[in-house]
Structure formats: C-alpha cells, structure tokens
DOLOGU-165438 format. One record per residue (C-alpha): residue number from 0; residue in three letters; x, y, z. Coordinates in nm, 4 decimals, always signed. Layout:
R / i / aa / east / north / up
R / NUM / ALA / X / Y / Z
...
end
This chain:
R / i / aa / east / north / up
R / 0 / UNK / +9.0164 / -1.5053 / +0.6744
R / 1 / UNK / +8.9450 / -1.8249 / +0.8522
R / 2 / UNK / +8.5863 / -1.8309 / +0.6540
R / 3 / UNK / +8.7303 / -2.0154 / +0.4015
R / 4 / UNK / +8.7756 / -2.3248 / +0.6094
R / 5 / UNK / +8.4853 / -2.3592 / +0.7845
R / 6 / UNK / +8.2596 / -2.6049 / +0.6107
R / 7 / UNK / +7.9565 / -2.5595 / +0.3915
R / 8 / UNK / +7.6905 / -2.6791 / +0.6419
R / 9 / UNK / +7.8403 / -2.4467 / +0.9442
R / 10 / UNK / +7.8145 / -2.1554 / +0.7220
R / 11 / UNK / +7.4898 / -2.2137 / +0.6181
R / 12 / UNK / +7.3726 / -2.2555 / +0.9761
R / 13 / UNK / +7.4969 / -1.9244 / +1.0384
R / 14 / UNK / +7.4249 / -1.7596 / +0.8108
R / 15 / UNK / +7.0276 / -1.8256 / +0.8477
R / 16 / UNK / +7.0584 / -1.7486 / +1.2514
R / 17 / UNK / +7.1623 / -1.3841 / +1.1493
R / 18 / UNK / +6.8705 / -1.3815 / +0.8986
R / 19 / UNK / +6.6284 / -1.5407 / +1.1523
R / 20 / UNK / +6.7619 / -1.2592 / +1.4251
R / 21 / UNK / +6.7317 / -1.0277 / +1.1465
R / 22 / UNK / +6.3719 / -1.1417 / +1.1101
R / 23 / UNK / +6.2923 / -1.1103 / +1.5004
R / 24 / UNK / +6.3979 / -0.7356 / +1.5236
R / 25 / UNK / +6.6953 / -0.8018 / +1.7179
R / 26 / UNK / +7.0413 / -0.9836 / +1.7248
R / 27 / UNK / +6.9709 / -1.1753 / +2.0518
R / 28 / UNK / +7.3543 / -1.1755 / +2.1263
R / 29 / UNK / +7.4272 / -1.4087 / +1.8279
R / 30 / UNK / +7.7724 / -1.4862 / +1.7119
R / 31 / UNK / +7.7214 / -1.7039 / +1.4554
R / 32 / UNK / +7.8578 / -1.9967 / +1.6721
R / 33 / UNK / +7.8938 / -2.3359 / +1.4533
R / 34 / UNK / +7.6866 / -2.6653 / +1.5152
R / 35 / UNK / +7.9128 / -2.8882 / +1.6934
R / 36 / UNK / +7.9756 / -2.6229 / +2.0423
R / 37 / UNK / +8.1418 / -2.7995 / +2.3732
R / 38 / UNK / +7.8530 / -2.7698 / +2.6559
R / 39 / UNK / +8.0242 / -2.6102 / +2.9887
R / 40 / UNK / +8.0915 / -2.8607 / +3.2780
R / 41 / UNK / +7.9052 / -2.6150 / +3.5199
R / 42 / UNK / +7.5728 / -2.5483 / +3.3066
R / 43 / UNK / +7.3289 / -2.4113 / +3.3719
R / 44 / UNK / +7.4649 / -2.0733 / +3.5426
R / 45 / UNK / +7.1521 / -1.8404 / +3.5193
R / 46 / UNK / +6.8118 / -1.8493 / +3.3968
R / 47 / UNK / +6.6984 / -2.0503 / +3.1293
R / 48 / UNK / +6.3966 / -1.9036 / +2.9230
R / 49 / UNK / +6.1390 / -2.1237 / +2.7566
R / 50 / UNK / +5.9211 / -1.9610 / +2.5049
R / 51 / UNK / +5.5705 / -2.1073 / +2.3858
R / 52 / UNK / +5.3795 / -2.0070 / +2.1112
R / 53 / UNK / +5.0273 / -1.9112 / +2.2738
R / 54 / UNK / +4.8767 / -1.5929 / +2.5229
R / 55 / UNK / +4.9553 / -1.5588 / +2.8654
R / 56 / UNK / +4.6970 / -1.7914 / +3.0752
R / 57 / UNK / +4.6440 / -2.0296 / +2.8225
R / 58 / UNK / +4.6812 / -2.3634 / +2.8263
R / 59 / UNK / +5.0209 / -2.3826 / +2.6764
R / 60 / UNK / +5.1466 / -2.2027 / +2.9717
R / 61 / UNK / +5.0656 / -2.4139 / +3.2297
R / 62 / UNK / +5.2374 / -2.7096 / +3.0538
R / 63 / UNK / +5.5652 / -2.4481 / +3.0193
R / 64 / UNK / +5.5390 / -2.3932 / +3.3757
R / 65 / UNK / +5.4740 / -2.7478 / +3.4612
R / 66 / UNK / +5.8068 / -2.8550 / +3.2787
R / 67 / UNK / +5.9772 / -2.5276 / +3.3639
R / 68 / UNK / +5.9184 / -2.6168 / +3.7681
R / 69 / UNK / +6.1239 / -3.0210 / +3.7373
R / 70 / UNK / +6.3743 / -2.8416 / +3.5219
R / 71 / UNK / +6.4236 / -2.5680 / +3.8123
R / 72 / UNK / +6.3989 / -2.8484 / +4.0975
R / 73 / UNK / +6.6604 / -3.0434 / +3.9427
R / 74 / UNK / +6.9124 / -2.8120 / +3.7960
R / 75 / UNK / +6.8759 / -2.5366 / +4.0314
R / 76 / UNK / +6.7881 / -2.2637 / +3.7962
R / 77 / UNK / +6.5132 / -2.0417 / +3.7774
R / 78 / UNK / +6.3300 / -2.0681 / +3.4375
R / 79 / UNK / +6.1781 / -1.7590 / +3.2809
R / 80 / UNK / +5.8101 / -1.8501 / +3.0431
R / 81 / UNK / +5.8385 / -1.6433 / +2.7517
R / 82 / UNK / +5.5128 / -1.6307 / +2.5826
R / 83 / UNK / +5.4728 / -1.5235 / +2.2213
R / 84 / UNK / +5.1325 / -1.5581 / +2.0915
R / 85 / UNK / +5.0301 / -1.4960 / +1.7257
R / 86 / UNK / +5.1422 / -1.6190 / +1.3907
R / 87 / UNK / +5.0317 / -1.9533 / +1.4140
R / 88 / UNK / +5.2923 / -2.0109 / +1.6091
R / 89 / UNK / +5.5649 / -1.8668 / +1.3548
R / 90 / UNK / +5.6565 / -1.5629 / +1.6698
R / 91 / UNK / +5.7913 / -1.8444 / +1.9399
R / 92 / UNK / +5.9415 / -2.0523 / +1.6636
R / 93 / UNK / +6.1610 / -1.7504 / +1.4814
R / 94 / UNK / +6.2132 / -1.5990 / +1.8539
R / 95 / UNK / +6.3860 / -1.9499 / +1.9789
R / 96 / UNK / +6.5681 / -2.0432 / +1.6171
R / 97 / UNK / +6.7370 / -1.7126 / +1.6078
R / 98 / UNK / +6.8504 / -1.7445 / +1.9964
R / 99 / UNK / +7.2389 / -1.7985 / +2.0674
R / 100 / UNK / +7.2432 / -2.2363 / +2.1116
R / 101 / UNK / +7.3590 / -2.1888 / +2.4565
R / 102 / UNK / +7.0822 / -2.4012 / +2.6091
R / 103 / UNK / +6.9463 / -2.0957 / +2.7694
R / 104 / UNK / +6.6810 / -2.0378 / +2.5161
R / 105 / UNK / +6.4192 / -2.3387 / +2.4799
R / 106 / UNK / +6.1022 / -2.3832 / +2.2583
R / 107 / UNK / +5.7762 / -2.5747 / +2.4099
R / 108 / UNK / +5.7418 / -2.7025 / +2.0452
R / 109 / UNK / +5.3884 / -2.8735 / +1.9854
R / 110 / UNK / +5.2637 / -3.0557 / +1.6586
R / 111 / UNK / +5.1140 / -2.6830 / +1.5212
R / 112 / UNK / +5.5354 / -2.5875 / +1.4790
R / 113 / UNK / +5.6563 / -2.8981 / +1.3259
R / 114 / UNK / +5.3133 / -3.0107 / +1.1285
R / 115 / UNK / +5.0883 / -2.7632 / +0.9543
R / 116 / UNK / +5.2322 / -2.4172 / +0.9948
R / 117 / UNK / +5.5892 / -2.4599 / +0.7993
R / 118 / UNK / +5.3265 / -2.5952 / +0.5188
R / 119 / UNK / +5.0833 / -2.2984 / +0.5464
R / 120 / UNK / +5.3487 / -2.0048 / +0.5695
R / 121 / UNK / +5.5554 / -1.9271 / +0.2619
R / 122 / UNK / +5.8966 / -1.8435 / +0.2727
R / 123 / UNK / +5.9293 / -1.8418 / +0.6348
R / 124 / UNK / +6.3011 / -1.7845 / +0.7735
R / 125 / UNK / +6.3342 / -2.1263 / +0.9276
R / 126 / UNK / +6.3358 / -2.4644 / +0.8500
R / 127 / UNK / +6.1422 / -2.6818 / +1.1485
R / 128 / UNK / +6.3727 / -3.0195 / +1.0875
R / 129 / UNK / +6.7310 / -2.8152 / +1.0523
R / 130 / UNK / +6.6678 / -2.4912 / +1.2715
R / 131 / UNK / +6.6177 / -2.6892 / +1.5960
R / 132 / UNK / +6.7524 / -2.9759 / +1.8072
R / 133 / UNK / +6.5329 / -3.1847 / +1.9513
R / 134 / UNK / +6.5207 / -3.2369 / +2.3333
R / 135 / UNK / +6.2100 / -3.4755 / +2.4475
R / 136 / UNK / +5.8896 / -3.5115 / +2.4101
R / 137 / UNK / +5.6739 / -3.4433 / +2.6761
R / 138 / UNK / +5.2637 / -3.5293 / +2.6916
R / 139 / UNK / +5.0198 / -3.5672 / +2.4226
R / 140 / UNK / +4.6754 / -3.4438 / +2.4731
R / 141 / UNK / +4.3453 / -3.4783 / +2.2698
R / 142 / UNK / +4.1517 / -3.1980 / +2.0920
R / 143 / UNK / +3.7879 / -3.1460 / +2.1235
R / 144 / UNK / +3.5221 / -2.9851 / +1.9761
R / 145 / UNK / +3.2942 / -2.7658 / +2.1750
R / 146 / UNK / +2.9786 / -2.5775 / +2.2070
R / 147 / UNK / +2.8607 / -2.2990 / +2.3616
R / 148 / UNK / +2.5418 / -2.3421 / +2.6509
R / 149 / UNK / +2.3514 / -2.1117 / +2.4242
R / 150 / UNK / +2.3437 / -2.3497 / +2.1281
R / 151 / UNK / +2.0368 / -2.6377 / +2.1863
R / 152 / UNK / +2.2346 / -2.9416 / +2.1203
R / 153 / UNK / +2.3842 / -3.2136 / +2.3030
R / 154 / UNK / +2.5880 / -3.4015 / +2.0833
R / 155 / UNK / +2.7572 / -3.3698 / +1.7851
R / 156 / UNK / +2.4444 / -3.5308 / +1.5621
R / 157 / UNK / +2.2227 / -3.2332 / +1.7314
R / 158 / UNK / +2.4752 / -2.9753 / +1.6478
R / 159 / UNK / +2.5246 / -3.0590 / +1.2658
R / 160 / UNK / +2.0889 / -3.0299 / +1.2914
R / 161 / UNK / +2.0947 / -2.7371 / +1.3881
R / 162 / UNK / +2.3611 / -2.5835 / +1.1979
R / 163 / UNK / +2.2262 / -2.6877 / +0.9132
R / 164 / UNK / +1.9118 / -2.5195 / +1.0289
R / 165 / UNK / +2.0768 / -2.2438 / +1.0446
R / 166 / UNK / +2.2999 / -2.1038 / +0.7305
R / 167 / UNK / +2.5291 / -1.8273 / +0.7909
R / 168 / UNK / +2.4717 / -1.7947 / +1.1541
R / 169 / UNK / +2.7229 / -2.0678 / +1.3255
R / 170 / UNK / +3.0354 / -1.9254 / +1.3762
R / 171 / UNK / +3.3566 / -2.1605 / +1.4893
R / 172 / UNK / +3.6197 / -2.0357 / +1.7137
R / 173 / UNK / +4.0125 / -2.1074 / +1.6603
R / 174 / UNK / +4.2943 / -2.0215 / +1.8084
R / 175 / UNK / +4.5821 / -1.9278 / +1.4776
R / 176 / UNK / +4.5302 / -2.0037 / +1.1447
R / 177 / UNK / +4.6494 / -2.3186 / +0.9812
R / 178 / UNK / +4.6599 / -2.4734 / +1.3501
R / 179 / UNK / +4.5520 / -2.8235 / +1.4442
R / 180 / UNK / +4.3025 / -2.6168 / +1.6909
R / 181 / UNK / +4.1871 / -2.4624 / +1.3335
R / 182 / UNK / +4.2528 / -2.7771 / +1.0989
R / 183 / UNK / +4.0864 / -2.9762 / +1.3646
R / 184 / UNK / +3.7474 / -2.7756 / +1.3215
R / 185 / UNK / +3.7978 / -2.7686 / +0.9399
R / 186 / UNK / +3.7944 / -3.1204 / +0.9266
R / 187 / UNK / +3.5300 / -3.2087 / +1.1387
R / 188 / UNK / +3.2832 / -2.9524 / +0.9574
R / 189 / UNK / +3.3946 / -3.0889 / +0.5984
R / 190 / UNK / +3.2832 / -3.4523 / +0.7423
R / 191 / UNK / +2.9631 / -3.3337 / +0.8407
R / 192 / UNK / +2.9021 / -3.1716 / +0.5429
R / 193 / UNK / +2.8228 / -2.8118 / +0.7718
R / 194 / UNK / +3.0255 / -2.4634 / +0.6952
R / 195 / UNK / +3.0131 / -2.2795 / +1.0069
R / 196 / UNK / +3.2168 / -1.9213 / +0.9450
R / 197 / UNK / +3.5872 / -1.9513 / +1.1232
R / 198 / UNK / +3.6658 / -1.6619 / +1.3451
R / 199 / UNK / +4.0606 / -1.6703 / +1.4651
R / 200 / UNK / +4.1755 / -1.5999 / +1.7638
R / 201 / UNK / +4.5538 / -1.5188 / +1.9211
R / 202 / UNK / +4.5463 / -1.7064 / +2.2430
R / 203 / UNK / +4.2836 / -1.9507 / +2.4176
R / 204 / UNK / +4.1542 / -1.7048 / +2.6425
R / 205 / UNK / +3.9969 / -1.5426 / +2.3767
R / 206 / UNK / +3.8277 / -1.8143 / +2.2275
R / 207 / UNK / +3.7209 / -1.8742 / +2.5432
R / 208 / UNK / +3.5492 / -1.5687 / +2.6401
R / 209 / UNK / +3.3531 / -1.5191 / +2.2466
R / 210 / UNK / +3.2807 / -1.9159 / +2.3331
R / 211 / UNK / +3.1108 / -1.8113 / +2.6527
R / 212 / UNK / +2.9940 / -1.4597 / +2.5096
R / 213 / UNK / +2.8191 / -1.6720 / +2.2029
R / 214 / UNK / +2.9796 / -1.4606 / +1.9563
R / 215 / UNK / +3.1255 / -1.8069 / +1.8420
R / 216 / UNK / +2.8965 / -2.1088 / +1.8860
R / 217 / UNK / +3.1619 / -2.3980 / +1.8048
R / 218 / UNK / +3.5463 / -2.4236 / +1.9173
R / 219 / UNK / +3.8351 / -2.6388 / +1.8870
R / 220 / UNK / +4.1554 / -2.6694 / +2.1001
R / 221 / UNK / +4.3367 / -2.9046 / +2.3264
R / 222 / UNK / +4.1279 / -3.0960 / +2.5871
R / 223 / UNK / +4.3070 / -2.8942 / +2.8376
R / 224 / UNK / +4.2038 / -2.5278 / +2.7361
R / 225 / UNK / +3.8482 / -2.6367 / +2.7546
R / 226 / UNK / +3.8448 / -2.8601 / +3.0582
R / 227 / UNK / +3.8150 / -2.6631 / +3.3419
R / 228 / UNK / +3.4863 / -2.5042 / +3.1762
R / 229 / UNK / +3.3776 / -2.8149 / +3.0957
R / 230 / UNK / +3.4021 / -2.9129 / +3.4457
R / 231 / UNK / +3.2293 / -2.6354 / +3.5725
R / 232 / UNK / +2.9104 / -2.6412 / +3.3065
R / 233 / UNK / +3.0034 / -2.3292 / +3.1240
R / 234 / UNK / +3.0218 / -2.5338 / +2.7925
R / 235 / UNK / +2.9571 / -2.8841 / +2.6351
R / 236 / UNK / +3.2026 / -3.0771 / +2.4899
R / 237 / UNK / +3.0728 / -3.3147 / +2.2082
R / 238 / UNK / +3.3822 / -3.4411 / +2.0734
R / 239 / UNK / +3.7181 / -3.5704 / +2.1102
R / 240 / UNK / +4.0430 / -3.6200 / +1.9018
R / 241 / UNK / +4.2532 / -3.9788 / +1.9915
R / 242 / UNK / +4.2431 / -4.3563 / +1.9881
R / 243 / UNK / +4.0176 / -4.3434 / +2.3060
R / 244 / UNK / +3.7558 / -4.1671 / +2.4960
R / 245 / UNK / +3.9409 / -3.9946 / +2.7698
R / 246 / UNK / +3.9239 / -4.0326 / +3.1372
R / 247 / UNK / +3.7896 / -3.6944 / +3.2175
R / 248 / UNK / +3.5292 / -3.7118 / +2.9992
R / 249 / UNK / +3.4173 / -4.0482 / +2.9420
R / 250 / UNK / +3.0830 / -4.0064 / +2.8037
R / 251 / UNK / +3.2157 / -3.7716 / +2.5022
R / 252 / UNK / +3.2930 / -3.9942 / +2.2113
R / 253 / UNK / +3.5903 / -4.0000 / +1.9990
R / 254 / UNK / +3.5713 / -3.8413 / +1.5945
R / 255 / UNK / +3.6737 / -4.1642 / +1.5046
R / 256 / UNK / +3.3633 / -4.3301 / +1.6544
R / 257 / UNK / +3.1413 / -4.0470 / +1.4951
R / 258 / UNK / +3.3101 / -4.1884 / +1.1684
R / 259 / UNK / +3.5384 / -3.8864 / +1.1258
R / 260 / UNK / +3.8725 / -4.0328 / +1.1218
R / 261 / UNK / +4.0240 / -3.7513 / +0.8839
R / 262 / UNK / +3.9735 / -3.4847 / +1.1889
R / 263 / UNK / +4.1600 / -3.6888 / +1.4613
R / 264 / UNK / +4.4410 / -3.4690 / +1.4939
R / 265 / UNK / +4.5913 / -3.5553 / +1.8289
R / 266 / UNK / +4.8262 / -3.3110 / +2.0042
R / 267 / UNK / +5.1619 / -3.3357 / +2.1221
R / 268 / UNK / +5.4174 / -3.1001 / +2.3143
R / 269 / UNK / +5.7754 / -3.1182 / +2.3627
R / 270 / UNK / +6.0975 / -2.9361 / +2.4045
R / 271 / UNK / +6.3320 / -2.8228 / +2.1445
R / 272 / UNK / +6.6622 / -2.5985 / +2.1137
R / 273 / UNK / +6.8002 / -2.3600 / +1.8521
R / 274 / UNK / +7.0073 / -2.5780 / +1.6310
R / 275 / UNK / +7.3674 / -2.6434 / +1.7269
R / 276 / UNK / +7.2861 / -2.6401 / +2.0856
R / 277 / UNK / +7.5444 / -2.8460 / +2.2874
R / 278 / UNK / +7.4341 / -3.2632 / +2.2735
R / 279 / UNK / +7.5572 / -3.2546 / +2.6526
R / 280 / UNK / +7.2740 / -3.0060 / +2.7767
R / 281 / UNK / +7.0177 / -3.1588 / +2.5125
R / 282 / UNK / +7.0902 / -3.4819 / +2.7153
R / 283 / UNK / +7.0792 / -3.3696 / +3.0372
R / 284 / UNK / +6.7211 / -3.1887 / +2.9715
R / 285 / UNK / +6.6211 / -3.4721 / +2.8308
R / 286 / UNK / +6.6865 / -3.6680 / +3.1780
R / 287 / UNK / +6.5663 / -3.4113 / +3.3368
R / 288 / UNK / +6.1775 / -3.4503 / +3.1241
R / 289 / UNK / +6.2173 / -3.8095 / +3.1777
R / 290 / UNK / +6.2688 / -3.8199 / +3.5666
R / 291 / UNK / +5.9797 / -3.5916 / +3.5617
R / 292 / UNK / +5.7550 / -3.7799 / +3.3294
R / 293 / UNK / +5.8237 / -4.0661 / +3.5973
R / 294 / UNK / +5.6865 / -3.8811 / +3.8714
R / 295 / UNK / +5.3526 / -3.9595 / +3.9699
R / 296 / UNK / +5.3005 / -3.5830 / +4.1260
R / 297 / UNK / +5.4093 / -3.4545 / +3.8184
R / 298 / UNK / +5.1682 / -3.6877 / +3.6521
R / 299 / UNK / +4.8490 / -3.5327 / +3.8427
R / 300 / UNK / +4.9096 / -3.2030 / +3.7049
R / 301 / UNK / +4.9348 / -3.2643 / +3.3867
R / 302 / UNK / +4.6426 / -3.5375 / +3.3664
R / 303 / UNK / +4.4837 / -3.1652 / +3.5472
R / 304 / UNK / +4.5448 / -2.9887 / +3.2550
R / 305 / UNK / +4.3742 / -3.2821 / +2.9962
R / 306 / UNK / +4.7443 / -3.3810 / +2.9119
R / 307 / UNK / +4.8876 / -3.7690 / +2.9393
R / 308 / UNK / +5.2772 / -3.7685 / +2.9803
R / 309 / UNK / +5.4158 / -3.9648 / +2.6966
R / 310 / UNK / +5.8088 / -3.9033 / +2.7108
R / 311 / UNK / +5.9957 / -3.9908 / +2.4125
R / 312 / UNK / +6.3930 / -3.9328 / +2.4748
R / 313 / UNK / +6.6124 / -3.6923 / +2.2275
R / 314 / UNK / +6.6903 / -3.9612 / +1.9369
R / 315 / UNK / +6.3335 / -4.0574 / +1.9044
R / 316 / UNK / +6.1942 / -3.7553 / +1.9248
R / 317 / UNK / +6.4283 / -3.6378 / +1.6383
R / 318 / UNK / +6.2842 / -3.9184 / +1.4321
R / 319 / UNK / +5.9277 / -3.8452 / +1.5750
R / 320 / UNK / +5.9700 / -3.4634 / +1.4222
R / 321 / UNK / +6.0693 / -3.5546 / +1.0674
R / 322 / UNK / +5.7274 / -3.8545 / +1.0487
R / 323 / UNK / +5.5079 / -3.5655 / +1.2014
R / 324 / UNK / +5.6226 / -3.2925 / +0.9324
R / 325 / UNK / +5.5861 / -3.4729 / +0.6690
R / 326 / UNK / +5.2610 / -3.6261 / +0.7448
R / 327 / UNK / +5.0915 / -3.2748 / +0.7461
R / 328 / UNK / +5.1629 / -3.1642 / +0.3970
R / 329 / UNK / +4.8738 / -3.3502 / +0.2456
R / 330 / UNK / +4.6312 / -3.2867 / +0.5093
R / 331 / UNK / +4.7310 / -2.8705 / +0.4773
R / 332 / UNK / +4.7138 / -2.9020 / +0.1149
R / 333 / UNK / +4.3519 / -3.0827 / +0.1438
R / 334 / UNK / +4.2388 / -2.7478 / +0.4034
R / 335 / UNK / +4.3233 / -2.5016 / +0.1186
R / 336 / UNK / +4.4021 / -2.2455 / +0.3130
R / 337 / UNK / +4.7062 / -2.0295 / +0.2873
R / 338 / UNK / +4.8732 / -1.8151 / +0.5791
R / 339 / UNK / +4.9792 / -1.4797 / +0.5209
R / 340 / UNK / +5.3505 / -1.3644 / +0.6639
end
C-alpha cells in the first residue's frame, strides 16, 4: 500500500534493478531498496566483491587486484575479483547494476562501459550515467598498436607497406566488439587507408596467444596487456595512444605524431557502485583510492602494469562519466558497427 508514496524516481530505480537481475539470471538478494539508503557505522563487515569486465589473467585483473589489495589494507576486508569477460563489457556492467547497493558489490568501470558500448548495444537493461554511482577514478593508461615478430616491419610506415602488399591476408586482433581495444584498431586502419580483417577476442590472453601464434598479425589493447611481451621481444609495438610517448617505451611514437589524431583513444579505469549505494561508503572508498594513489609503492605497480595513477575524487569523476559518454556517440556512429545482444 505504501507504493503510492514513494516517489517517481525511487520507483523507477527499482523497478529497472529487478529487470537488470532479471536480465543476469538471478535476483542477487535484491529488495528493491530506494536511492537515498543510510550507510552502517561499522561497514564493511565481510567481503566486498569487485567485478571487471575482462578474462581471468588479463590485464584488467591485475589493476582489480592492485586496488582490491589498499582497499583490504585499509578497511580490513578481504576483497573477492569477480571476473566477467564477454559482451563488450555488457556481463560485468549488468552483473554490478543489478547487485543490492550495499557497497559490497563494486564495478572496475573503464572508458569501454561508460563510452562506446552503451552506444553500440541496443536496448541494453541499463543506463551507464543513472545505473551507477561513481566512486573514483583510478589510472589512465595508453593503448597501442602491435605486431606480431612474424610480420617484417618495424614501424607503423613499414606495416601499412606491407599490408597493403598484402590484401586479404592481415588479420587484426581485438579484445570485444565496439571496444576502444577494437575502435582503437578501426581507427588507426581507416587513417592509413589499410583494411586488415578484425578477429574478436573475449579476454587479452587470447589475443595474446593468436598474436604470438600469427593467426592475427596486428593488435590493439592497453599498454599494459602488451608490455610484458614487449619487454621480453615476443612482439613489437609501433604505436601508442596519449598526449606523450610513454616512459616504458620511449622510442614508440604517439598516433598523434603519425598524424592520426582520430585513433588516440586513451584509457581510463575507475570504480563505480550500483546506483543508490550509500554516499558514506562511496566516500570512504573514494579516500581509500586516493591514499593509495598517493603511495609511491602503489605507484610502482601500476606504472608495472603500463598504467599512470590519475585519481579523480567521487564529484569529479561523476562529471568526468557524463563528458566521456557523450563524447563517444559520434566516434561509434563514425565505426559503423553495431553489437548484437
């Protein structure tokens, strides 16, 4: 009976976390709880779960784990990583929005949720700006294009040569479909005037492996999902997203100084809620990313993993989100391509 006097907004809220738990193939323990919830004095009191959308052993993990590790230090809970690979990320995002906002369910968002994919799937069950509440940002990383040691080039000019030597036998790896990993490629092929075949993959790992196993000659992904191959010679990197050359790789030049500005798609990661999770715990995980971002230590590891911590607290972030989403509508729209969910 009391229905009738909760407002508009509240009931919408719940009534699309019953259709996004629907949509997941299970209830996750919601209750239909309204937006504005009073945080408990004494959270957190178990294990707090942080999804990501990408395989297990990919790159996206470490940076879950990285976080996952301060969050543990400094609240004193264990953290289980969730990950849920496939759908362009559409999986971890519907998992996380349909969760009970509790603050025991957290998405590792990254600019694939929040830019292209709610632009490439139709009709999916959540809405990226309302479904979620923002937490922090937590690093940015560059993409970069790479090739394979079987492929005789050694820069990007070398490459487009021989590809267009070639016709019909380049294939390019990326990981999802409408991702910046794939919308990165897209664009840098359309600039060089070269149409190497995509091939999709679920998780990094993969990639990696047809990358090695030349069944793809050309990939794009974060820095930090190529990088340790890099490292150790097993592939050539011959490009890089960002304002700047980065420090691991200083002799790779930037698309922008290739004169491919339209394919700089830079990469960010950050931590999110279902919506109508507490402001209380949103702020005190958002202290808890800061201190961290702070910490030289924590620093190494990421800068290990081709990441740069670049905090940005809950209110900016929130503002951050909404310029990010809509930025990618034109740049999804110029791709032409059209997920299928």
């Amino acid at each position: 009976m009391s229905n009738f006097n909760i407002p508009t907004e509240h009931t919408d809220m719940q009534q699309r976390r019953l259709i996004l738990a629907l949509a997941a193939g299970t209830l996750l323990g919601v209750t239909a709880d309204a937006p504005a919830q009073t945080a408990p004095a004494n959270w957190p009191q178990r294990p707090i779960h942080i999804a990501f959308a990408g395989a297990p052993g990919g790159p996206a993990e470490a940076l879950t784990r990285i976080i996952g590790e301060e969050i543990t230090r400094q609240l004193g809970q264990p953290i289980v990583v969730e990950p849920k690979p496939g759908g362009g990320t559409t999986i971890a995002a519907r998992f996380v929005a349909a969760a009970p906002p509790d603050g025991y369910t957290l998405l590792l968002t990254s600019i694939g949720v929040v830019g292209p994919t709610p632009y490439l799937y139709k009709n999916l069950p959540y809405d990226v700006v309302k479904d979620f509440a923002p937490i922090a940002r937590t690093t940015t990383s560059p993409n970069a294009v790479v090739i394979g040691n079987a492929v005789p080039a050694k820069n990007m000019a070398e490459f487009v040569a021989w590809t267009r030597a070639n016709p019909g036998k380049v294939n390019s790896g990326a990981v999802g479909l409408g991702t910046t990993s794939h919308l990165t490629g897209v664009a840098t092929f359309n600039a060089a005037g070269i149409k190497p075949t995509n091939i999709t993959f679920k998780g990094g790992p993969e990639m990696l492996m047809a990358l090695m196993r030349n069944d793809v000659q050309v990939a794009s992904m974060d820095l930090g999902g190529f990088l340790p191959q890099i490292q150790q010679g097993t592939m050539r990197a011959i490009a890089v997203t960002g304002p700047n050359r980065v420090p691991q790789l200083p002799d790779v030049p930037t698309l922008r100084e290739l004169g491919m500005p339209q394919a700089d798609l830079h990469i960010w990661w950050g931590l999110v809620a279902p919506a109508g999770t507490p402001l209380e715990i949103r702020r005190k995980l958002a202290d808890v990313v800061g201190a961290a971002m702070n910490d030289p230590k924590v620093q190494a590891r990421y800068a290990a993993t081709g990441n740069v911590p670049a905090f940005l607290p809950l209110d900016q972030f929130q503002e951050f989100i909404r310029a990010e989403h809509a930025r990618f509508k034109p740049i999804v729209e110029a791709s032409g391509y059209q997920g299928e969910n």
